[in-house]
N, C-alpha and C positions, 0 to 999 in steps of 0.2 A: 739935902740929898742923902737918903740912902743905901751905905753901899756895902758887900763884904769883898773884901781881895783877899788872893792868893797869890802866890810868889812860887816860884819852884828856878831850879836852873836848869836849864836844858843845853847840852852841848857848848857852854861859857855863856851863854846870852843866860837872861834873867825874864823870865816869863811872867808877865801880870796878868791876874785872871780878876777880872771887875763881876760878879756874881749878882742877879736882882738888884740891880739899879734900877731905885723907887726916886722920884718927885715927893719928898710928904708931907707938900701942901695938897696933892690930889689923891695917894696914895696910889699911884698908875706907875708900872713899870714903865721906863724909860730906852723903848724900842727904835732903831732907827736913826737916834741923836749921833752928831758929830761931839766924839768925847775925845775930849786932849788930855795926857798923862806928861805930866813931868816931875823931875827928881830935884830936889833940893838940899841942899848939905846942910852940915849944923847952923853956916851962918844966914842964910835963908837964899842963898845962890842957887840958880838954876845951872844941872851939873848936867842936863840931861830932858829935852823937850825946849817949847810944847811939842808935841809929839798925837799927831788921832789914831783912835785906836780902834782897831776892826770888829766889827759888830760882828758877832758869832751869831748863826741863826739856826733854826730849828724850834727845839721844844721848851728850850729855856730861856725864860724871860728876861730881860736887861743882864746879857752879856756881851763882855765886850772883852777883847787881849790885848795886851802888846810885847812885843820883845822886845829887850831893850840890848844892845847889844854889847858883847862883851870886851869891846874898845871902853868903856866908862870904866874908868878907874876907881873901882869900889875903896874904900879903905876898911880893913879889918876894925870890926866889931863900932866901926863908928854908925850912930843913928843918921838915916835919912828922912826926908819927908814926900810922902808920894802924894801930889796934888792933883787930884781929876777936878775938870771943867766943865761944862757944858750950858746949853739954856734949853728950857721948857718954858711952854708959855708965855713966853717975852721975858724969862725971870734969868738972871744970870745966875748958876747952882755951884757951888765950889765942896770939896770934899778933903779932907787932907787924910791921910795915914802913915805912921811912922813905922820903919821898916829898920831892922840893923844890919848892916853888912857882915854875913860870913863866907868869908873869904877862905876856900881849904886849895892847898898843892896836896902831890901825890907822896911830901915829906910828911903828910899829917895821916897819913892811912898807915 
């Protein structure tokens, strides 16, 4: 599978942005699919999911978001692993991406 994410914080929740989610064994955007996102900590625990994530539609192809909310207790500068799910053609697709926690209070501005 694949995929580009984006990350941003909006209002304490943590926005995942899944961009052109391709199959590429077929090379066909993967539109429509139930995508499950979950977070996993350094030791490979689930901190956060599975979780499906809302198909965005319109003009852009294989998107999809999720917010994750800001009850997960991030911890500073520690890496996570963001794991998307899915199946395409009876194939089961897994995806991982490592993401770091930065964590700011309004002591840091």
């Amino acid at each position: 599978m694949s995929i580009r994410t984006k990350f941003f914080v909006v209002g304490g929740d943590t926005l995942v942005i899944i961009d052109r989610l391709r199959d590429e064994f077929t090379g066909g955007f993967l539109d429509g699919q139930v995508v499950n996102c979950s977070v996993l900590d350094k030791a490979g625990t689930v901190v956060f999911g599975p979780q499906a994530m809302e198909v965005v539609t319109g003009l852009v192809n294989g998107r999809y978001r999720l917010s994750i909310p800001d009850s997960l207790p991030w911890v500073p500068k520690e890496n996570y692993t963001l794991q998307i799910t899915t199946t395409a053609g009876g194939r089961a697709l897994d995806a991982r991406r490592t993401l770091q926690a930065k964590v700011y209070s309004l002591e840091d501005s």
